[in-house]
N, C-alpha and C positions, 0 to 999 in steps of 0.2 A: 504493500500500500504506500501511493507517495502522502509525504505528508508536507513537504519542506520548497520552498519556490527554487529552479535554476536561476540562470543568467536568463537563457530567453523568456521566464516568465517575468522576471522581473522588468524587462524590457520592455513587455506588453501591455503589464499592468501599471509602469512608470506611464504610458505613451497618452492612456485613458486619466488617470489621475490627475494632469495635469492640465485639464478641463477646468478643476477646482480652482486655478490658479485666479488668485483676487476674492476669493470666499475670508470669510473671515470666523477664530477659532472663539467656541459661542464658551467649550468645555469641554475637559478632560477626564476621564472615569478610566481607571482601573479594573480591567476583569480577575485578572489574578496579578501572581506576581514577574508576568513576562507580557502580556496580553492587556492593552490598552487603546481605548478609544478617543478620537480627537472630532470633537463636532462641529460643522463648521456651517457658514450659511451664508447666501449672499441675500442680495435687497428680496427677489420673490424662488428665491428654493434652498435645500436643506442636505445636506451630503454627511455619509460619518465612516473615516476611515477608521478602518482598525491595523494597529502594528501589532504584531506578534515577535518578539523579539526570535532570530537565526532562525525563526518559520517562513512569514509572509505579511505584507504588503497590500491589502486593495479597501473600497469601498463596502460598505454592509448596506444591510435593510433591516439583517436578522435583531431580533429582543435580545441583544447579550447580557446576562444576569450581571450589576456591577456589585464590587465589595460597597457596604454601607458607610466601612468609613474611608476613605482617601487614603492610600500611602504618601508618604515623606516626597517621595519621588514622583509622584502625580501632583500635590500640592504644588511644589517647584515648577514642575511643568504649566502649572494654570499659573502661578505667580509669573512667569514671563513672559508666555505667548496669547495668554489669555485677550480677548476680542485682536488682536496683531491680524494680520493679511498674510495670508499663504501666498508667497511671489514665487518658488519656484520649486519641482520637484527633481533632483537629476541622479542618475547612477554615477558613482566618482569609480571613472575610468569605467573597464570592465570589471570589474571587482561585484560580491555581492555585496555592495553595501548603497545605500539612498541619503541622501543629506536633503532633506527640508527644510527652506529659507523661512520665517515669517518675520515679517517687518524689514524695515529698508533704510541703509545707511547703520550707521552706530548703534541704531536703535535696534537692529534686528537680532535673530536667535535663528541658531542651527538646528534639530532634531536631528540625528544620524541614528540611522538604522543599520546593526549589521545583521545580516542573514546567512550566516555562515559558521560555522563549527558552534558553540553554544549562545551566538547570538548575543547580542548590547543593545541599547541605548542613551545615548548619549546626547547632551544638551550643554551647546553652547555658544558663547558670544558672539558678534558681530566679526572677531580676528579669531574664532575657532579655540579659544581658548574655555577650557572645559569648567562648567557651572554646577553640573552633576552628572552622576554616568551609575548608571543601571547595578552593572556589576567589573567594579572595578579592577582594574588590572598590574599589577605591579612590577615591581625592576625582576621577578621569577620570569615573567613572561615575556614573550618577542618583543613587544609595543607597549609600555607603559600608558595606563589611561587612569590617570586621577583627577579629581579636581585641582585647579589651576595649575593645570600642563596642555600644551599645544594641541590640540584633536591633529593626526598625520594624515590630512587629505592629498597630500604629494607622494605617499607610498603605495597610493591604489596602483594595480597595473593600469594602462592607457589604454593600452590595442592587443586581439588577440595576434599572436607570434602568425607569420604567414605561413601558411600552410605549401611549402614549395616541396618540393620531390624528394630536395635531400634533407630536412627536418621530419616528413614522414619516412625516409628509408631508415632516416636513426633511433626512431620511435621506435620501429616497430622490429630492426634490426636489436634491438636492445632486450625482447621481449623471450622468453621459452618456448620452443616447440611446445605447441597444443594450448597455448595463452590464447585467450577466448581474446576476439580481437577488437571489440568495444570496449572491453576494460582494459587490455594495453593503451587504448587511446585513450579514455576520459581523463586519466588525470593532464594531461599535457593543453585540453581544450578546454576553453569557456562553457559549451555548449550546452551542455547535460547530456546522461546517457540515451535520452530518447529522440533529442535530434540526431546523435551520431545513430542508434537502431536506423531508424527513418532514413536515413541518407546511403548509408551501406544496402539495406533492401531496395533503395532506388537505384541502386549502381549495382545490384544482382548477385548482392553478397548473399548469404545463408545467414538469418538473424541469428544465429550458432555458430558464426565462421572464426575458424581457428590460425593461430599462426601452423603453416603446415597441411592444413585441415580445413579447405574452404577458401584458403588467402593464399598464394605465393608470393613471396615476396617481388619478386623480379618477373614476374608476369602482370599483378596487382598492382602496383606502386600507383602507377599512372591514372588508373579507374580509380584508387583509393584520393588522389591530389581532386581529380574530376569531380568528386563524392562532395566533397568539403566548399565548393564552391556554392552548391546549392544549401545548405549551412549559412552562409556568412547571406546569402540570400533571404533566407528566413529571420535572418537578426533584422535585416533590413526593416523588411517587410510589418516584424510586431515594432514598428516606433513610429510605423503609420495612426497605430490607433485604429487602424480597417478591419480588426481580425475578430475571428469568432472566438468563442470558449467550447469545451469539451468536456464533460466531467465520464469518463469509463468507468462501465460499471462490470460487475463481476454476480454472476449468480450462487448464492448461497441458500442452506435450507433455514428454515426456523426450525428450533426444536421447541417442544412440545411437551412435558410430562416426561423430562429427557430422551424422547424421541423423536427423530427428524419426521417435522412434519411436511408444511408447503415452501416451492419457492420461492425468491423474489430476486431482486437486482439490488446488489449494494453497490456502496462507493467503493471504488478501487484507486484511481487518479484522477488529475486533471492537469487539462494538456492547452493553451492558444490554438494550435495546429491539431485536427486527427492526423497521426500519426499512420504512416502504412502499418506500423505491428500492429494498428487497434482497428483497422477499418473493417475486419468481421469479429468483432466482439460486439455486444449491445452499451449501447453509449445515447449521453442528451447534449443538444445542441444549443448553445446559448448566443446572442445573438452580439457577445462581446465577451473577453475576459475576465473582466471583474463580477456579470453576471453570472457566470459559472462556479465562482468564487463563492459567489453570496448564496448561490444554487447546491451548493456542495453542503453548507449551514443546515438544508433540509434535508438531504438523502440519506 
């Protein structure tokens, strides 16, 4: 089951969010203690994102139950961004992380989002320098994050590495016979593992294809370089904002008196793009991103 956004979802659902941009933050509620809502509204309508810290990103509809009393670190959040103007939403570099402007000049505040290994939140000034931070980081870790020290928005990666002949010959030259050859690849790519699936069955791999096993090297290379083109296409494509949602579903039984009774269709993932591994499985079609998102709340 996915639970957790890529790079292309976040892409996606940065491209739609940013619709909001000129709303202004009405209040901040806390769902738990990584899960929080920001409400916001303009002169005639009403939007309410929710952050999930090293999950996900987008817009709600859903009732999310909130804690009764505020944490420490919600309070801060309303004590600065509180009625402020959301001016802009952007991915820093390709990294999974979102940095959220509100207010403009001196006066403004960061939110950063990261979505990636256990996830932050962090909030700070107008020069990036840190006000409070989720779950703080110290001189143990790669990147020190405490309050009053610099937020490192100049250490996002920029751009994904180019995908030329001889950086995938070493990829993949670098791998074991019988290395299942989507996971030789993800770690080196932005992508997630479901646009590389996707791209390899569009270039007539075996959604199973091995080094050895499906792949030659020196036969391959060239359809593997070709494969990644339509990748860096799809990045494109979700910053249009034009894309649909997907939420795959999977059939499971109820049980019953501990016995399997009827079936039905659960949540499994959700996807911008159907994917070719999912286009015969049963799946719901949303008529955007963030709707599949908020669609996902009820399945």
């Amino acid at each position: 089951m996915k639970n957790r956004f890529t790079t292309v979802d976040i892409v996606a659902s940065l491209s739609e969010i940013r619709n909001l941009c000129g709303y202004r933050v009405n209040n901040v509620y806390d769902i738990d203690n990584k899960s929080y809502l920001f409400k916001l509204s303009s002169k005639d309508a009403k939007a309410v994102l929710l952050f999930e810290s090293g999950i996900r990103i987008h817009t709600t509809d859903f009732e999310w139950p909130k804690n009764q009393t505020p944490s420490g670190f919600t309070m801060k959040l309303r004590k600065h961004i509180d009625n402020r103007r959301l001016e802009s939403a952007r991915q820093l570099g390709v990294d999974r992380v979102v940095d959220f402007q509100f207010g403009t000049g001196p006066a403004a505040y960061h939110v950063i989002l990261e979505l990636y290994d256990r996830g932050n939140i962090v909030l700070t000034d107008h020069e990036y320098t840190i006000l409070n931070v989720l779950r703080p980081r110290t001189n143990n870790d790669d990147v020190k994050l405490i309050v009053n020290t610099v937020y490192p928005i100049g250490s996002a990666k920029q751009e994904q590495d180019e995908n030329t002949l001889e950086r995938l010959r070493k990829i993949v030259m670098g791998a074991k016979e019988g290395d299942n050859l989507r996971r030789v690849l993800n770690p080196h790519m932005i992508y997630g593992p479901s646009v590389i699936d996707h791209i390899l069955i569009g270039a007539g791999f075996s959604g199973n294809a091995k080094i050895g096993n499906g792949f030659n090297v020196s036969e391959d290379i060239s359809r593997l370089s070709a494969a990644f083109e339509e990748a860096d296409q799809l990045m494109s494509e979700a910053q249009t904002g034009n894309i649909k949602g997907y939420i795959i579903q999977k059939r499971e039984k109820k049980v019953v008196d501990g016995k399997e009774d009827s079936e039905y269709l659960g949540y499994d993932e959700f996807h911008p793009y159907l994917y070719r591994q999912h286009v015969n499985r049963p799946y719901i079609e949303f008529e955007s991103f963030n709707k599949a998102e908020i669609g996902r709340a009820h399945v």
